[in-house]
C-alpha positions as CSV (number, residue, x, y, z in Angstrom):
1,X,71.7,-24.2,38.7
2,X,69.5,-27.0,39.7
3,X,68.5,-28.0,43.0
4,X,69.2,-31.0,43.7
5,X,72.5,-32.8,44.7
6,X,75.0,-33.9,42.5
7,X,75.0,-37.6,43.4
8,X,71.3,-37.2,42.2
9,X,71.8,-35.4,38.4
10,X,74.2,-38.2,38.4
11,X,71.5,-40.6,38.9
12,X,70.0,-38.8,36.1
13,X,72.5,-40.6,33.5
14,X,72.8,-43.8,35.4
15,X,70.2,-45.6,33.1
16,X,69.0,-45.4,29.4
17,X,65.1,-45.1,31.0
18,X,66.3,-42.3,32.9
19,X,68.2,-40.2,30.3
20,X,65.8,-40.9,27.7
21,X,62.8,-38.8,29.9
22,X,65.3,-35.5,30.1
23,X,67.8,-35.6,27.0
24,X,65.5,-35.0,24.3
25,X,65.8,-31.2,23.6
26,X,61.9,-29.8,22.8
27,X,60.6,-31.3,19.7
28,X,62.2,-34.3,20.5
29,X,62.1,-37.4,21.9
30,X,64.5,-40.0,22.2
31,X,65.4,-44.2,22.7
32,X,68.6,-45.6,23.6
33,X,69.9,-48.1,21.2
34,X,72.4,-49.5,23.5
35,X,73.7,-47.9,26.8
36,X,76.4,-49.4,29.0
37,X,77.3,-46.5,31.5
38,X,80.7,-47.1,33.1
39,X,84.0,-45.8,32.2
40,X,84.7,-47.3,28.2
41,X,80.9,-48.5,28.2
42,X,79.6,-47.3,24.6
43,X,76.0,-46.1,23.9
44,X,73.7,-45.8,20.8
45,X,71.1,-43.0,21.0
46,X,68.5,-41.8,18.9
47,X,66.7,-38.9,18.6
48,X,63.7,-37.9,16.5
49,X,62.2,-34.7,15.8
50,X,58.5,-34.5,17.0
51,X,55.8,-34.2,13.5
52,X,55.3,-30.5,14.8
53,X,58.6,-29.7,15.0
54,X,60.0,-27.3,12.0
55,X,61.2,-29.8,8.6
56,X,64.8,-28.7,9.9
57,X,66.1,-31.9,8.4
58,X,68.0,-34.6,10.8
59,X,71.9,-35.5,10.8
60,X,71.0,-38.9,10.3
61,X,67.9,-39.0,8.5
62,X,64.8,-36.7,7.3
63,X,63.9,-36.5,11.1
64,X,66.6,-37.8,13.5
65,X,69.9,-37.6,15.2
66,X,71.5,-40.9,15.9
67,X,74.9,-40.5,17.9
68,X,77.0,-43.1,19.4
69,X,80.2,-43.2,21.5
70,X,81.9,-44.1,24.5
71,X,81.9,-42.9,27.9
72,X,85.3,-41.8,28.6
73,X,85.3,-40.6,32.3
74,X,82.5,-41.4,34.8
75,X,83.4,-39.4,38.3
76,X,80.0,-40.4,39.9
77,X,78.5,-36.8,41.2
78,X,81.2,-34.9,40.1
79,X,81.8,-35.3,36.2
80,X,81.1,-37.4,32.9
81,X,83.3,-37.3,30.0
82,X,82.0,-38.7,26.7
83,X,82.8,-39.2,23.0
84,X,80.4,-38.3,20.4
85,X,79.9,-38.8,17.1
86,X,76.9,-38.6,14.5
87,X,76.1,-41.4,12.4
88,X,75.6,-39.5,9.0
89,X,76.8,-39.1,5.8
90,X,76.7,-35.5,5.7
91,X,80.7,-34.3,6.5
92,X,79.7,-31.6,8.0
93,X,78.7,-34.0,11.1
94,X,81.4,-35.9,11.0
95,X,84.4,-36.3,13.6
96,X,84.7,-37.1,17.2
97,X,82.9,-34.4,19.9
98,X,84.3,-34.6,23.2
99,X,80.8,-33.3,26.2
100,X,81.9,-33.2,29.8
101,X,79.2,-32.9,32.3
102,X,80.5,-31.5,35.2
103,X,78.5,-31.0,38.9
104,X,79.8,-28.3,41.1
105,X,78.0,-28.4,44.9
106,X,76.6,-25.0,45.8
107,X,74.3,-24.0,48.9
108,X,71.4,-23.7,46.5
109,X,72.4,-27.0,44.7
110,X,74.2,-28.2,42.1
111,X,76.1,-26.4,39.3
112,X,75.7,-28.0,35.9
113,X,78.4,-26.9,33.3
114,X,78.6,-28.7,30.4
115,X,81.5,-28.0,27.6
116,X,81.9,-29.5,23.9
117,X,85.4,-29.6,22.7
118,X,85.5,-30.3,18.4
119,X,81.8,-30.0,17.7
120,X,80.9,-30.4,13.8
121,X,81.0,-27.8,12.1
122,X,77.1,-28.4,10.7
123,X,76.2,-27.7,14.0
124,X,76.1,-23.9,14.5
125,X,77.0,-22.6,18.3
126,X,73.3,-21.2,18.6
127,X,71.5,-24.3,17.6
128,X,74.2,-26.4,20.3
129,X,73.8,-23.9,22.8
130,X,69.8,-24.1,22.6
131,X,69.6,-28.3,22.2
132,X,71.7,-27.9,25.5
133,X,69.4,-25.5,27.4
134,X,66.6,-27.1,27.0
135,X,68.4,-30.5,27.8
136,X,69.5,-28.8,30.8
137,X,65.8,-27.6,31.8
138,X,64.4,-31.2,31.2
139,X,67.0,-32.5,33.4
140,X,65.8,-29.8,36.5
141,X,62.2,-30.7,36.2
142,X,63.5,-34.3,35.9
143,X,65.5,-34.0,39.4
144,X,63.5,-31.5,41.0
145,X,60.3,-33.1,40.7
146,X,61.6,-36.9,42.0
C-alpha cells in the first residue's frame, strides 16, 4: 500500500532520473543506459552493488546486474508490463522475464502488486521477493515524500 495516487507511482517510471532514485534495491544503486518509456520503447539498466554490500557476486559482472528489455504494456496509472532479461553469461540468468506493475485505487491510496512470470532460475524466490520489497519501499518514500 502506498499513499499516493496511481497516476503519481506512474509518474514514478515516467523518466530514467526518476526510476533510478527508487529502483535500486538496498546495496544498490543504479543508471539507466537507455530508457524510452512508451509501449515497445526498450530500456538498458544497470545496477551495481554498493562496496559494503555482501561479495554476493553480480549476474553481469563481479558487482552488477545489467538488464534490458522492452516495455510491453504502458496503461498510464493503472499497469506496466515489461520484458526482462539479464545480460550474462551465466544460463542460469538467461531467458525472457515478463514484471507487470499494476496500481489498484484504494481509500488509503494506491495498491501496488507486482508479478514475474518466467524468472531465471539463478534467481531464488526469496532473494526476488526481497530486491522487490525494498524496491517497493524506495518507491513509497519516493511518492510519499514529493
Amino acid at each position: 500500500m502506498i499513499h499516493a495516487s496511481p497516476a503519481t507511482i506512474y509518474q514514478a517510471f515516467a523518466s530514467a532520473d526518476a526510476l533510478m532514485q527508487w529502483l535500486p534495491p538496498a546495496g544498490m544503486s543504479g543508471r539507466a543506459l537507455e530508457y524510452d518509456f512508451q509501449e515497445g520503447g526498450r530500456y538498458r539498466i544497470e545496477l551495481s552493488y554498493d562496496e559494503e554490500s555482501p561479495s554476493e557476486p553480480g549476474k553481469s559482472t563481479d558487482r552488477t546486474d545489467i538488464t534490458h528489455g522492452r516495455f510491453l504494456e504502458v496503461r498510464p496509472g493503472l499497469r506496466i508490463t515489461q520484458s526482462v532479461e539479464f545480460e550474462s553469461s551465466e544460463s542460469a540468468f538467461a531467458g525472457e522475464m515478463t514484471m507487470t506493475w499494476s496500481f489498484d485505487t484504494t481509500p488509503e491510496g494506491t495498491l501496488v502488486t507486482v508479478t514475474a512470470d518466467n524468472v531465471p532460475n539463478g534467481i531464488t524466490k526469496a532473494d526476488h521477493d526481497a530486491g522487490l520489497r525494498s524496491s517497493l519501499e524506495n518507491l513509497a518514500a519516493f511518492v510519499e515524500h514529493r
